[in-house]
C-alpha positions as CSV (number, residue, x, y, z in Angstrom):
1,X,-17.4,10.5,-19.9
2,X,-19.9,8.8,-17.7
3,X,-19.0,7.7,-13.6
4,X,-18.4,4.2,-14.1
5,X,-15.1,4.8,-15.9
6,X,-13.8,6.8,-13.7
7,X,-14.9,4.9,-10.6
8,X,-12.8,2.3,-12.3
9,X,-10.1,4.0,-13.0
10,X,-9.6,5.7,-9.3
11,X,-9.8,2.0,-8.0
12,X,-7.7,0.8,-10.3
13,X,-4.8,3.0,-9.1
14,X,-5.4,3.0,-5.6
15,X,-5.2,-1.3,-6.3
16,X,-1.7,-0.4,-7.9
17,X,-1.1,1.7,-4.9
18,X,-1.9,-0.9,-2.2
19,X,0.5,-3.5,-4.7
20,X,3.4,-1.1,-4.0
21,X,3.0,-0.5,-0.3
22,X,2.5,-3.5,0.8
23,X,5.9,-5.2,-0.1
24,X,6.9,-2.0,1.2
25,X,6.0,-2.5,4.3
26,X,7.1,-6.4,4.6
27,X,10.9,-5.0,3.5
28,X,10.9,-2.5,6.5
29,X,9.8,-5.1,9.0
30,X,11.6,-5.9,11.6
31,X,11.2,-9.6,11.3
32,X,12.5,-9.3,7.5
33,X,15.4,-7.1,8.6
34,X,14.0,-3.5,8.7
35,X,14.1,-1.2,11.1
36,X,10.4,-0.6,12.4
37,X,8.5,-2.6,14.4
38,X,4.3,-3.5,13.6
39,X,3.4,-0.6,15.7
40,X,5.8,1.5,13.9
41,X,4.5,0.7,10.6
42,X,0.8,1.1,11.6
43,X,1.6,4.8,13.1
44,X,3.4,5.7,10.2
C-alpha cells in the first residue's frame, strides 16, 4: 500500500473529526445556551 492512500485516509478522518467538533463547540456556546464562553472554548 503506497502513501497517497493513506494520506487520504488520515485526512479523511481528521475532516470527519473537525465535522463533529465543530457543532460541538457551537452547542456549548454561550450565545447558543452553553456554558463556556469563546475564550473558554479556545483554551479548552
Amino acid at each position: 500500500m503506497g502513501w497517497l492512500p493513506l494520506g487520504f485516509v488520515s485526512g479523511g478522518l481528521a475532516f470527519l473529526e473537525y465535522c463533529v467538533q465543530v457543532p460541538a463547540n457551537r452547542i456549548d456556546y454561550k450565545v447558543f445556551g452553553g456554558p463556556f464562553s469563546l475564550m473558554e472554548l479556545k483554551v479548552i
